[in-house]
gemmi code that builds the backbone of each chain (N, CA, C; Angstrom):
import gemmi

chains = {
    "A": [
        ("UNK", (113.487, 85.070, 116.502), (113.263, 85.759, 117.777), (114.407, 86.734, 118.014)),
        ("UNK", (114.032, 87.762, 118.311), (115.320, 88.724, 118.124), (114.971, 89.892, 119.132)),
        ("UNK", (114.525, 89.045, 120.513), (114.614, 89.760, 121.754), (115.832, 89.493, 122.261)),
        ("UNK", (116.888, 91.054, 122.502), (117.598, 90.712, 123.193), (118.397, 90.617, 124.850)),
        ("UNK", (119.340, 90.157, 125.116), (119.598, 90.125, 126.590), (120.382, 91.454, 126.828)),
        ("UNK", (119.802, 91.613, 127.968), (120.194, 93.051, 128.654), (121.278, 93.151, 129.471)),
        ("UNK", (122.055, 94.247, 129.475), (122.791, 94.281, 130.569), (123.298, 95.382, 131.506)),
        ("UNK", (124.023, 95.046, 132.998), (123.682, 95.859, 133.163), (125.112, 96.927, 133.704)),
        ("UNK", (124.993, 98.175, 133.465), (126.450, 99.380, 133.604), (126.824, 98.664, 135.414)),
        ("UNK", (127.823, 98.148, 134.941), (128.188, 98.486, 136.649), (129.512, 98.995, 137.054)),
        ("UNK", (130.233, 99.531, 135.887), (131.642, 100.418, 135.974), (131.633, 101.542, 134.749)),
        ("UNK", (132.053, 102.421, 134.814), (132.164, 103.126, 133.590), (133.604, 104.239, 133.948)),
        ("UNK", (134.783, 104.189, 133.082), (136.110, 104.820, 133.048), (136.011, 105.698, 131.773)),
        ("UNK", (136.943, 106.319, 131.076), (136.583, 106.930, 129.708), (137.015, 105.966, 128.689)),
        ("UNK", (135.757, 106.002, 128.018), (135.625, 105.688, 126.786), (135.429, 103.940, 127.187)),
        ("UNK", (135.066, 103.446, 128.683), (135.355, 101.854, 129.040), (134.090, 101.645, 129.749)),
        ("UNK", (133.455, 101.038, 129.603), (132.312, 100.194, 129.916), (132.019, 99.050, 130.706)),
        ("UNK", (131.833, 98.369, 131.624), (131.726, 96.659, 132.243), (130.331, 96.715, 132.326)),
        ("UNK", (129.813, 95.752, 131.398), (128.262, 95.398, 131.460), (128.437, 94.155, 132.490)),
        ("UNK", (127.554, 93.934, 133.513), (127.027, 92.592, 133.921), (125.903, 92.057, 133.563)),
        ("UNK", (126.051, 90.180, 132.982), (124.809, 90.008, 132.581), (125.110, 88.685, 133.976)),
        ("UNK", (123.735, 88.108, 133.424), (123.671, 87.208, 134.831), (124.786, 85.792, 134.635)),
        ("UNK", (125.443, 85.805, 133.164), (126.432, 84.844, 133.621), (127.906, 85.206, 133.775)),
        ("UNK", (128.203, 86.503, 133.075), (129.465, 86.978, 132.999), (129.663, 88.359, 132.700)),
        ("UNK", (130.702, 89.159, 133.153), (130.938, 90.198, 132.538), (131.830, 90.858, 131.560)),
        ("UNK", (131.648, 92.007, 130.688), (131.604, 92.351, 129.896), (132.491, 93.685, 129.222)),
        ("UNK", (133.470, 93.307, 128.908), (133.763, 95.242, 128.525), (133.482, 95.566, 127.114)),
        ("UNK", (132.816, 97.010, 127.378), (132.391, 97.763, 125.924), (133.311, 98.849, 126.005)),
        ("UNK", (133.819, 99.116, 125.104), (134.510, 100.263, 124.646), (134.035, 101.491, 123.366)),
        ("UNK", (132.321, 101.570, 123.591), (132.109, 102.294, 122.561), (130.566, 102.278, 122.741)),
        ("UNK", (130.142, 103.712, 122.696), (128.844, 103.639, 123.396), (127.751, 105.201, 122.585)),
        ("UNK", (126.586, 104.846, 121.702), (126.446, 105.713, 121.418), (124.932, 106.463, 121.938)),
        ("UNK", (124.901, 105.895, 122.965), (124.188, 106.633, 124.185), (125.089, 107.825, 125.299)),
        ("UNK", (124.937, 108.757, 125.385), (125.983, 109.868, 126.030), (125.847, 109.855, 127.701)),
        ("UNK", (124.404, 109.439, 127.906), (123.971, 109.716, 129.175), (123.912, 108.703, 130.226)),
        ("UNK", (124.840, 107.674, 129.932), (124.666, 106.741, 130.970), (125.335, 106.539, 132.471)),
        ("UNK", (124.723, 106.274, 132.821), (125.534, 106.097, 134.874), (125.069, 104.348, 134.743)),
        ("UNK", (125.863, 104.490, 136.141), (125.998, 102.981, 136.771), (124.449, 102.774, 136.995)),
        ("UNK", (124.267, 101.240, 137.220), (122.848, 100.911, 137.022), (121.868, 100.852, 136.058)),
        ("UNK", (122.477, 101.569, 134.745), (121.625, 101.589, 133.547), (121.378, 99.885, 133.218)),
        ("UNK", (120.174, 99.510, 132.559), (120.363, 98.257, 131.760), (120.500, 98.964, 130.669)),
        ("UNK", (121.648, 98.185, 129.884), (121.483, 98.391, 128.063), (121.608, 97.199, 127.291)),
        ("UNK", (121.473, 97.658, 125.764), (121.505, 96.531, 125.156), (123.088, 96.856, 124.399)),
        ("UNK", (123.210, 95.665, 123.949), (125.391, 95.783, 123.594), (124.923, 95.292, 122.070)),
        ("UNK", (124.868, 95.502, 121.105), (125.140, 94.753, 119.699), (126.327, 95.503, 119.013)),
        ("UNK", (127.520, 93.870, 118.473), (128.433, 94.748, 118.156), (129.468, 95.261, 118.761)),
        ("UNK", (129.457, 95.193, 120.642), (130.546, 95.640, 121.030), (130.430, 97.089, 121.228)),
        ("UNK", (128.779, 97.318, 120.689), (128.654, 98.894, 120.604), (127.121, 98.685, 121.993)),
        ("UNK", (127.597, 99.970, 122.698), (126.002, 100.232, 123.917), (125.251, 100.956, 122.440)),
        ("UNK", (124.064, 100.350, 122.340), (123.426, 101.023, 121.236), (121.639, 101.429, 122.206)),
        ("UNK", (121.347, 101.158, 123.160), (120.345, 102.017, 124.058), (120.000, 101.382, 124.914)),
        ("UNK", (119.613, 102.496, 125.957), (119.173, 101.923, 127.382), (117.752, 101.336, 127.568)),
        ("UNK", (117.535, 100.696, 128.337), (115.973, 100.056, 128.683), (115.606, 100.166, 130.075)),
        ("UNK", (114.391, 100.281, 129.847), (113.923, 100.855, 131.329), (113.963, 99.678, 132.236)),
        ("UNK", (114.642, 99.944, 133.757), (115.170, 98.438, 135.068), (113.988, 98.171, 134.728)),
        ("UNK", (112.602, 98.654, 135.058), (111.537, 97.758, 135.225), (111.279, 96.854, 134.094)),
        ("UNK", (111.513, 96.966, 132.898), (111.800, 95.846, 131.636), (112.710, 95.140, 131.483)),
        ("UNK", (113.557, 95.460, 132.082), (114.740, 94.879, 132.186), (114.524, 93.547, 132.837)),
        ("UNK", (114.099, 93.965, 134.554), (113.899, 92.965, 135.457), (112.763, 91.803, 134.863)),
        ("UNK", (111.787, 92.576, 134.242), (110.849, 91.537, 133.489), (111.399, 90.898, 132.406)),
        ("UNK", (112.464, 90.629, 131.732), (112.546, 90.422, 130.713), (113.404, 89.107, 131.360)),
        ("UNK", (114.339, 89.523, 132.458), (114.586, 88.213, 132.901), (113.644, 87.247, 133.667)),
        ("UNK", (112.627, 88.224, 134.306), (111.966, 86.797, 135.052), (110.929, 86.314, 133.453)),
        ("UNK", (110.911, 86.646, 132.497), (110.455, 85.830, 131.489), (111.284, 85.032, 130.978)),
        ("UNK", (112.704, 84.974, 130.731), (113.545, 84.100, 130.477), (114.564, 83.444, 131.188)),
        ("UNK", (114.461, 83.779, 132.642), (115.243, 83.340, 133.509), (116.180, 84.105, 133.803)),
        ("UNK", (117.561, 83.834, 134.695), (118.935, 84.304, 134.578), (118.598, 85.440, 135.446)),
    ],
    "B": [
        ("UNK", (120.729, 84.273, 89.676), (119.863, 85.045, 89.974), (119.845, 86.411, 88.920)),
        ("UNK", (119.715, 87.016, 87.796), (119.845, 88.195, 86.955), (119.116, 89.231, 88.133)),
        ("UNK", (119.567, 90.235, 88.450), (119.344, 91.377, 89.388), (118.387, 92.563, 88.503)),
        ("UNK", (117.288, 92.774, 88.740), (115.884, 93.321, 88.329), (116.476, 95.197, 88.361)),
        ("UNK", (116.120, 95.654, 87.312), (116.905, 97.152, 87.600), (115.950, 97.527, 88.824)),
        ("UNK", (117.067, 98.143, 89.514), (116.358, 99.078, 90.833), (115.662, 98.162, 92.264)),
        ("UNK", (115.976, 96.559, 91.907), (115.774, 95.855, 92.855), (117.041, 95.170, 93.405)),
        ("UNK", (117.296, 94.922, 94.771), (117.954, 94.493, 95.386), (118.091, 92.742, 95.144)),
        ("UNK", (118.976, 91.866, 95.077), (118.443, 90.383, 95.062), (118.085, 90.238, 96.505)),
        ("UNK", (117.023, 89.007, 96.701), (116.260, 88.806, 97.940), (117.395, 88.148, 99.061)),
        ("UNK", (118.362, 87.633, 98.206), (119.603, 87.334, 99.622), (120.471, 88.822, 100.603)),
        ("UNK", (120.634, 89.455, 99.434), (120.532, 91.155, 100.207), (119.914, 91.945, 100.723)),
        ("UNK", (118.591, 92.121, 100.171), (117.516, 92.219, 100.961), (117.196, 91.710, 102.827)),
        ("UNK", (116.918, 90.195, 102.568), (116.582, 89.486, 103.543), (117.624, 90.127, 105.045)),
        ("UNK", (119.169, 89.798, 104.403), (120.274, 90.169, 105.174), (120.891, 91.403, 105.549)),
        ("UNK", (119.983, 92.454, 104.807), (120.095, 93.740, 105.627), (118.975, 94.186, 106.649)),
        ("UNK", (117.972, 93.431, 107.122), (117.078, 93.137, 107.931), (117.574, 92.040, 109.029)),
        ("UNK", (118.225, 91.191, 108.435), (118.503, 90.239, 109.509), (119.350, 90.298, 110.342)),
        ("UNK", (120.748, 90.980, 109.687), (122.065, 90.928, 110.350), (122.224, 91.971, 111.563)),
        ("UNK", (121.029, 92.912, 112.339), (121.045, 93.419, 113.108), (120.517, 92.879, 114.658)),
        ("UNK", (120.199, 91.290, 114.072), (119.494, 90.517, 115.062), (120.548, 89.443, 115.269)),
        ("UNK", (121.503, 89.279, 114.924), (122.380, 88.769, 114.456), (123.295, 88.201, 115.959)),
        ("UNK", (123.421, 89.974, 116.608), (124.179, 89.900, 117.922), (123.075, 88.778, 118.872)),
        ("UNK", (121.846, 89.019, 118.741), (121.118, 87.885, 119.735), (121.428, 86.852, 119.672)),
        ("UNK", (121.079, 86.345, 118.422), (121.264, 85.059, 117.952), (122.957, 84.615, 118.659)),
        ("UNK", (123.820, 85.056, 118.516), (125.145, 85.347, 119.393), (125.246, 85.516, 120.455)),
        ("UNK", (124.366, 86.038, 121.142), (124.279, 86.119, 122.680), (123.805, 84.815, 123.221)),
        ("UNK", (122.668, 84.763, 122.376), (121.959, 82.997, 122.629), (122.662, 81.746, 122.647)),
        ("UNK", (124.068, 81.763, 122.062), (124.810, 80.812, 121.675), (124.245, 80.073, 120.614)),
        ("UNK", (123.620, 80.758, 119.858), (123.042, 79.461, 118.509), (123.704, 79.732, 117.048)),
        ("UNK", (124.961, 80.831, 117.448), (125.835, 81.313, 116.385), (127.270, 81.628, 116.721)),
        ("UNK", (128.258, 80.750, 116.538), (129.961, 80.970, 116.731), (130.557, 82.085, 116.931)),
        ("UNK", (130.825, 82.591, 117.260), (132.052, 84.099, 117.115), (132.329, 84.050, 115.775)),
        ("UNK", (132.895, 82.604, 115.539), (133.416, 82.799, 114.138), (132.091, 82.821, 113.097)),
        ("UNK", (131.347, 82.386, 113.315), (130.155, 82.724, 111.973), (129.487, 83.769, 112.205)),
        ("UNK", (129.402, 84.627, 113.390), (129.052, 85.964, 113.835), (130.232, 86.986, 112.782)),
        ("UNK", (131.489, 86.975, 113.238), (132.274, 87.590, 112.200), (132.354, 87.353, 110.820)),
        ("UNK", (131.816, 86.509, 110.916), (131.794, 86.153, 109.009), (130.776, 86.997, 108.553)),
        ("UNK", (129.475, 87.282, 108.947), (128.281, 87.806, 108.545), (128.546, 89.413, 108.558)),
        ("UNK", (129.569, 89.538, 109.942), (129.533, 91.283, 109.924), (130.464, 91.165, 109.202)),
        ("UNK", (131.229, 90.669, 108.985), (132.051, 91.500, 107.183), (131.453, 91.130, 106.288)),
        ("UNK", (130.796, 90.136, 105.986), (129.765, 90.148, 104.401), (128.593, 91.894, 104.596)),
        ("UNK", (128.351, 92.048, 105.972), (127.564, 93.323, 106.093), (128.015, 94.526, 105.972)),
        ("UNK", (129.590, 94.636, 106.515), (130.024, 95.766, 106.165), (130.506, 96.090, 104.233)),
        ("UNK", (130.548, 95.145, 104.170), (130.811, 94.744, 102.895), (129.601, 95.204, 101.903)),
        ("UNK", (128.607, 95.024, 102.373), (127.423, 95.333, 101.426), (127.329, 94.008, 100.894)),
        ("UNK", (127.840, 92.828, 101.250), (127.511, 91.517, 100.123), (126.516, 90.906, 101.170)),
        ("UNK", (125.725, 89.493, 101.052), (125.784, 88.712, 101.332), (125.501, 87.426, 101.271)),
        ("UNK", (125.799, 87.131, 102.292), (125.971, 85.350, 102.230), (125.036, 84.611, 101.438)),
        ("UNK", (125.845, 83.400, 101.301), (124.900, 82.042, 100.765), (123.295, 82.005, 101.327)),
        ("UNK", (122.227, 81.365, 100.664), (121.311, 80.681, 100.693), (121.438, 79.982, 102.127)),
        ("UNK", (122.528, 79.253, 102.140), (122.518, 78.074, 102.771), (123.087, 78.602, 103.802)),
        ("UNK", (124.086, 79.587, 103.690), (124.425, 80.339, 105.490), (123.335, 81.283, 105.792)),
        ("UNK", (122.713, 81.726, 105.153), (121.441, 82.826, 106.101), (120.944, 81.927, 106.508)),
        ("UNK", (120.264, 80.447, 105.545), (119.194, 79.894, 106.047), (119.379, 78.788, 107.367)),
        ("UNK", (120.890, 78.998, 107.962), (121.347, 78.023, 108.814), (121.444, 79.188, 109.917)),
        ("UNK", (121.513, 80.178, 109.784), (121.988, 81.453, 110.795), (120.912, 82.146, 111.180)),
        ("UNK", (120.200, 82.267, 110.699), (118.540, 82.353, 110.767), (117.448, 81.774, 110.597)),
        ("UNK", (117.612, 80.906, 111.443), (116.266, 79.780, 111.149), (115.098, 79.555, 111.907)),
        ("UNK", (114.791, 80.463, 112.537), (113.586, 81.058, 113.304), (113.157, 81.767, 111.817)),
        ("UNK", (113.544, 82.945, 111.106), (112.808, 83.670, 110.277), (112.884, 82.539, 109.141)),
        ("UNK", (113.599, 81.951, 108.838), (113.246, 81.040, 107.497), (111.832, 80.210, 107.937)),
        ("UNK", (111.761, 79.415, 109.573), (110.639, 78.676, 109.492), (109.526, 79.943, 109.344)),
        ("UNK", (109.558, 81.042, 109.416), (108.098, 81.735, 109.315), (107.997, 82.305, 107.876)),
        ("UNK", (109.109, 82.778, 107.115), (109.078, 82.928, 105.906), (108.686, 81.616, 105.056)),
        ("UNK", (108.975, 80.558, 105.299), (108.496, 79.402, 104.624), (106.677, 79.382, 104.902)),
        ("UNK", (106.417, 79.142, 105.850), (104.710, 79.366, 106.300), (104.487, 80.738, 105.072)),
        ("UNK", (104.942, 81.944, 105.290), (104.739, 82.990, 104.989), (104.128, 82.508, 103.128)),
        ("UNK", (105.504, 81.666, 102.969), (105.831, 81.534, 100.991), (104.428, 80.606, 100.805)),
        ("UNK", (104.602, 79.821, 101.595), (103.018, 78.611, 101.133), (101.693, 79.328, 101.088)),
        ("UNK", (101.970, 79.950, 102.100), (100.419, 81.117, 102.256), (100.461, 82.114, 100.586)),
        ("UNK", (101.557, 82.846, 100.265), (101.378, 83.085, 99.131), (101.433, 82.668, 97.597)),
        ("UNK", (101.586, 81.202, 97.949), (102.011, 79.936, 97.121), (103.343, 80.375, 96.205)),
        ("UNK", (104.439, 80.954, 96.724), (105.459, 81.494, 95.886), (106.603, 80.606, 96.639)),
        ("UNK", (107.507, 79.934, 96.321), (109.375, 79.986, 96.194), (109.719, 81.100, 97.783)),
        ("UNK", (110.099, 80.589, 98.391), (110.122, 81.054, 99.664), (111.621, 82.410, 99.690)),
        ("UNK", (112.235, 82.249, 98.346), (113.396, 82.904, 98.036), (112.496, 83.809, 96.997)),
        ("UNK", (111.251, 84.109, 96.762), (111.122, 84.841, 95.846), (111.212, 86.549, 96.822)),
        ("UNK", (111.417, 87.593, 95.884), (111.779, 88.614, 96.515), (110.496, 89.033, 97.075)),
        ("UNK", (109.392, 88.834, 96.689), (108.166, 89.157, 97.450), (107.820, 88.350, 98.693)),
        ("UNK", (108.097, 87.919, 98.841), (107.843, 86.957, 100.117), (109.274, 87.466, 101.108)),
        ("UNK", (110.383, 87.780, 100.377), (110.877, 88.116, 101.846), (110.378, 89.332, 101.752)),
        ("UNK", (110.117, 90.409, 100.766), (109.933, 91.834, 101.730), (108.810, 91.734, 101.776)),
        ("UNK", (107.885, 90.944, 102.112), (106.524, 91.090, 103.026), (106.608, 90.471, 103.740)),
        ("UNK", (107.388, 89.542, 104.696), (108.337, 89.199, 105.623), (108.977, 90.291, 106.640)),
        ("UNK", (109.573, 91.177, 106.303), (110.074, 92.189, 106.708), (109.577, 93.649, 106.797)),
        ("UNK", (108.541, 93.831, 106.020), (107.579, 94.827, 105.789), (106.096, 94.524, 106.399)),
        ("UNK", (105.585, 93.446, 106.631), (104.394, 93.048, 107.322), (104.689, 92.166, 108.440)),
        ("UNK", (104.636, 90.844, 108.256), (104.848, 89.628, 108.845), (105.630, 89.752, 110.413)),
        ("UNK", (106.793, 90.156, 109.917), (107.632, 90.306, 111.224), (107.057, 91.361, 112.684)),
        ("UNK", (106.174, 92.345, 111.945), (105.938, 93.160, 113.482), (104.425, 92.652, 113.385)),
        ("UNK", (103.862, 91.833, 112.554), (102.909, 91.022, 113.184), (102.814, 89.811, 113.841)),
        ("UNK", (103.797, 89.679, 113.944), (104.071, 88.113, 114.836), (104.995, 88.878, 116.259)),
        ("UNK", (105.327, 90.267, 116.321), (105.546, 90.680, 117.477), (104.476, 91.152, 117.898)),
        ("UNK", (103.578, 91.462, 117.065), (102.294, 92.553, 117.329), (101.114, 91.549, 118.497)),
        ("UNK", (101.200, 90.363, 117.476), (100.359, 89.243, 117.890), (100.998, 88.680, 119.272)),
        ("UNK", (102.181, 88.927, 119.333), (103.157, 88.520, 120.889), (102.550, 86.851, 120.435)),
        ("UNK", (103.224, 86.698, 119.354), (103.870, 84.773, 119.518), (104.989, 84.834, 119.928)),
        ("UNK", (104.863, 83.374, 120.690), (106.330, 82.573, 121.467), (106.852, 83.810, 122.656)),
        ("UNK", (107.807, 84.061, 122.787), (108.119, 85.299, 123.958), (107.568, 86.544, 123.842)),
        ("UNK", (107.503, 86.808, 122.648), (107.173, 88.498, 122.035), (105.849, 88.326, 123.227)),
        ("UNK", (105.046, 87.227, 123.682), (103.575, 87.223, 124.268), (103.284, 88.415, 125.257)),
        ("UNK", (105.189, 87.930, 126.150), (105.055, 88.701, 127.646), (106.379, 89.650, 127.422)),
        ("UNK", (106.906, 89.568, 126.310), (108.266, 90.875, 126.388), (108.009, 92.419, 126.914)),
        ("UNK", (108.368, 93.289, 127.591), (108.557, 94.270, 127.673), (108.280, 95.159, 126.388)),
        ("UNK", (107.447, 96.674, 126.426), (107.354, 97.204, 124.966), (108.508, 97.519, 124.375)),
        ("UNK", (109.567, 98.188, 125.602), (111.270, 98.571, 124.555), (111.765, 97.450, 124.209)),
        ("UNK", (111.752, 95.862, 124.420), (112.013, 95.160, 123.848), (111.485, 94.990, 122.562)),
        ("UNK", (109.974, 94.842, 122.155), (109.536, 94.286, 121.181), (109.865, 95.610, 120.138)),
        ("UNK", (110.078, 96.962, 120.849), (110.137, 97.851, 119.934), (111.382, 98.110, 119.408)),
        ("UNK", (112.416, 97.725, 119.661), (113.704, 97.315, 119.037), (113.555, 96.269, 118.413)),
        ("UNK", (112.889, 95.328, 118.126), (112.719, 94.079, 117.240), (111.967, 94.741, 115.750)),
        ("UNK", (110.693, 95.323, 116.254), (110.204, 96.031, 115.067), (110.778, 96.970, 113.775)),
        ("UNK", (110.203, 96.744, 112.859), (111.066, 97.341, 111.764), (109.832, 98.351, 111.784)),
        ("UNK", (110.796, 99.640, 111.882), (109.779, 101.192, 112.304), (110.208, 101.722, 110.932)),
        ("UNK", (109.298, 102.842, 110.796), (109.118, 103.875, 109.940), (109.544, 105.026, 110.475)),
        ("UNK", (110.646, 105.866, 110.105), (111.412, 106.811, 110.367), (111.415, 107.945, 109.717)),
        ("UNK", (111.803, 109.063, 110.729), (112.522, 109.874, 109.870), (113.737, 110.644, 110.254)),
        ("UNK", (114.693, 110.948, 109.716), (116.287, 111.678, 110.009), (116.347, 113.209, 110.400)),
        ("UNK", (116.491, 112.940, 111.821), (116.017, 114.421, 111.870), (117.517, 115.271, 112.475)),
        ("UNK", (118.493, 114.292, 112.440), (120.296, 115.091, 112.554), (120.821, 113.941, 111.935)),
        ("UNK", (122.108, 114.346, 111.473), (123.243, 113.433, 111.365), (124.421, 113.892, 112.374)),
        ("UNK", (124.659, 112.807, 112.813), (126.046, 112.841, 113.384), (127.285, 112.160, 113.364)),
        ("UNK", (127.911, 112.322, 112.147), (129.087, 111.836, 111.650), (128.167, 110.868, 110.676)),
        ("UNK", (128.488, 109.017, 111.248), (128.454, 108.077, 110.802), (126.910, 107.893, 111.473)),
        ("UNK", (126.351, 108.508, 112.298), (125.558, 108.391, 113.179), (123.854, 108.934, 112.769)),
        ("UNK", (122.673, 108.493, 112.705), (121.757, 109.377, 112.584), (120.530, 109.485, 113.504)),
        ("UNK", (119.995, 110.998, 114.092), (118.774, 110.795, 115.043), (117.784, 110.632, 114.305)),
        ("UNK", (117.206, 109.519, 114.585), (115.947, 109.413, 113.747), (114.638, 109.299, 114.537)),
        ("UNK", (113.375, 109.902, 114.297), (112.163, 109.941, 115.108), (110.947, 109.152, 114.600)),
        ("UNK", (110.488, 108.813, 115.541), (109.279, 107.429, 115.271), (108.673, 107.175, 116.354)),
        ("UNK", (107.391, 107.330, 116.021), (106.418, 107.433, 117.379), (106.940, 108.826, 117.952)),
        ("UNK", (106.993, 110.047, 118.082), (107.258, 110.366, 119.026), (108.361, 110.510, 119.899)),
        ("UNK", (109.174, 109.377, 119.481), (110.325, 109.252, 120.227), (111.381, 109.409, 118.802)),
        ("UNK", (112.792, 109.183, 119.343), (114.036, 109.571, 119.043), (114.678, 108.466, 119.390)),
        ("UNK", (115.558, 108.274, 118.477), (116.621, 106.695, 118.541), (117.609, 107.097, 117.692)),
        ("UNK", (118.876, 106.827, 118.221), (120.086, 106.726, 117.518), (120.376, 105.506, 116.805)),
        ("UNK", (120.945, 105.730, 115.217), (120.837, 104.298, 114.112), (122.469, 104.599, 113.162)),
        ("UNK", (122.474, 103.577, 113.062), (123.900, 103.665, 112.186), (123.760, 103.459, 110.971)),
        ("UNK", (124.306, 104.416, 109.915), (123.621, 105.185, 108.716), (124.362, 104.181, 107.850)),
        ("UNK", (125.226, 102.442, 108.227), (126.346, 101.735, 107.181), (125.154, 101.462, 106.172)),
        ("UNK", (124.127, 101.232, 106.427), (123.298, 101.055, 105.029), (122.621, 101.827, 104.192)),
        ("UNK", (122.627, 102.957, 104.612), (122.236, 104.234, 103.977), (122.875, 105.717, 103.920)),
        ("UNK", (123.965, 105.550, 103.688), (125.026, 106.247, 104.085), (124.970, 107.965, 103.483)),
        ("UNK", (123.810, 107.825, 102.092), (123.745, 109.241, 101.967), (122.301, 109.801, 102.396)),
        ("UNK", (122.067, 108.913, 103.319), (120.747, 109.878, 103.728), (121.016, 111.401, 104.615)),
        ("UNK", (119.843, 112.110, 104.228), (119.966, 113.084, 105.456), (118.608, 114.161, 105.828)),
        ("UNK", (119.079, 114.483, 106.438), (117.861, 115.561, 107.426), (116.160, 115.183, 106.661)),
        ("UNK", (115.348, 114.775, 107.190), (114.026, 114.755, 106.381), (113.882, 113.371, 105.274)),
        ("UNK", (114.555, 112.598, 105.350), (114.278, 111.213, 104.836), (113.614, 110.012, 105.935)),
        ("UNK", (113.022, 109.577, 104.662), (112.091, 108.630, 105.514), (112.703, 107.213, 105.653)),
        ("UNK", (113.275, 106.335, 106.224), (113.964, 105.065, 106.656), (113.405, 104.259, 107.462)),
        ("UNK", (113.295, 102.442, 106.995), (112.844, 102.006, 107.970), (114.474, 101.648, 108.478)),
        ("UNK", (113.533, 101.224, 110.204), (114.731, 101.361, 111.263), (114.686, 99.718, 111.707)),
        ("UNK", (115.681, 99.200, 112.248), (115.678, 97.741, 112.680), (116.724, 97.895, 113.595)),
        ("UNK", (116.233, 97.655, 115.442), (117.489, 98.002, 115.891), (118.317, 99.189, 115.959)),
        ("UNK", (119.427, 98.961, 115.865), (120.298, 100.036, 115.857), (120.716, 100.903, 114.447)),
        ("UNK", (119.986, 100.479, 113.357), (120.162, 100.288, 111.676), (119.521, 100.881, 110.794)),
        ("UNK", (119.792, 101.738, 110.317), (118.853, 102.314, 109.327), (118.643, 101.376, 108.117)),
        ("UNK", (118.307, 100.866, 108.104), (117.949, 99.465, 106.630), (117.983, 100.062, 105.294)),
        ("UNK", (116.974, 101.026, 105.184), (116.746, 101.055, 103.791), (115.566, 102.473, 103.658)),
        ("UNK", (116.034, 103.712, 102.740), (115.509, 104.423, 102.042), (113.894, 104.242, 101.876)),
        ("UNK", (113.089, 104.913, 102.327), (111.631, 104.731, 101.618), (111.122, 105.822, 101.048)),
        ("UNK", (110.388, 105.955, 100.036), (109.794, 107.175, 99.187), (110.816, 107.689, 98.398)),
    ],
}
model = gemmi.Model(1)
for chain_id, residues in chains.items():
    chain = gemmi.Chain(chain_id)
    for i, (resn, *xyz) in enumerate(residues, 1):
        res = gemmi.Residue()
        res.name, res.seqid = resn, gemmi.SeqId(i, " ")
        for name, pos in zip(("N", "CA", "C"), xyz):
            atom = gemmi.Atom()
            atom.name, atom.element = name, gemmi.Element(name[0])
            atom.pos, atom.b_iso = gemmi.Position(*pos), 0.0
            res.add_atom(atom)
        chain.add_residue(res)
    model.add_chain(chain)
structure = gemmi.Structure()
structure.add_model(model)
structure.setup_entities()
């Protein structure tokens, strides 16, 4: 199964990242999406933001797995 | 294992498909930090692991590759059974939405899928590749001399592997 958990931008400094997921948060330092603002959900593999997902999948993806 | 000219062995194979799912399995807690780092340097590496560490680190795809091997009555390590595993099987068991895939979101299941690509920039270490219609950024560590107009399947964030 290799759906993964989302998270979501809720700080961004240069080149610094804080994802929140629903148990803890997160710093990324390396992101190869250019266009992101606060509120994005993304996915993190790696330590790397590797793409955004749309809130409305986002939000579904937790009420399918909880959290 | 004697290595077939122009074929990959099926433990390399399998694990340049797998190790991009790798971070979930890590997010999930069903894989250590420390056996998470072990796998991404056997990956950056181009090697990998044991039999016995894929098949403990991935054991969601071993139980369906095993079903998969009986159905074709072959050795579940034979190289045909994993790349029709990874080439069929896998985006039909997302396709079919078993277990979560049922109710996932489509950008979810479509980052799980192993797509058919093509390279339509490079950027640095970086490549845009298009599928469906759309555009996704992939990291070229497994195919490092591709460029502009090659066809790649995609897994994730990953360009896997050369096709045609």
């Amino acid at each position: 199964m290799c759906l993964s958990i989302p998270g979501k931008v809720i700080e961004i400094s240069k080149n610094r990242y804080i994802i929140k997921y629903p148990n803890e948060k997160r710093v990324v330092n390396l992101s190869i999406i250019d266009d992101l603002e606060i509120g994005d959900y993304v996915i993190v593999s790696n330590k790397i933001i590797i793409t955004k997902i749309p809130e409305k999948d986002a939000k579904k993806f937790f009420e399918l797995v909880g959290g | 294992m004697p290595e077939k000219k122009g074929q990959i062995l099926p433990e390399l194979y399998f694990f340049k498909y797998a190790f991009p799912c790798a971070f979930v399995i890590l997010q999930r807690g069903n894989l250590s930090q420390e056996e998470y780092n072990n796998l991404n340097k056997k990956f950056l590496e181009g090697k990998s692991p044991s039999r016995e560490i894929l098949e403990k680190s991935f054991p969601v795809a071993f139980t369906r590759i095993k079903r998969l091997a009986e159905k074709m009555n072959k050795d579940m390590w034979d190289f045909e059974v994993i790349r029709r595993y990874w080439n069929k099987e896998h985006n039909r068991i997302i396709n079919n939405g078993e277990g979560m895939y049922g109710k996932a979101p489509e950008s979810f299941k479509d980052l799980c899928r192993i797509n058919m690509a093509e390279v339509v920039e490079r950027k640095g270490n970086m490549l845009i590749v298009g599928h469906d219609r759309k555009e996704r950024i992939v990291f070229d560590v497994l195919v490092p001399d591709a460029k502009v107009g090659d066809k790649v399947k995609i897994h994730y964030a990953y360009a896997v592997e050369k096709v045609g």
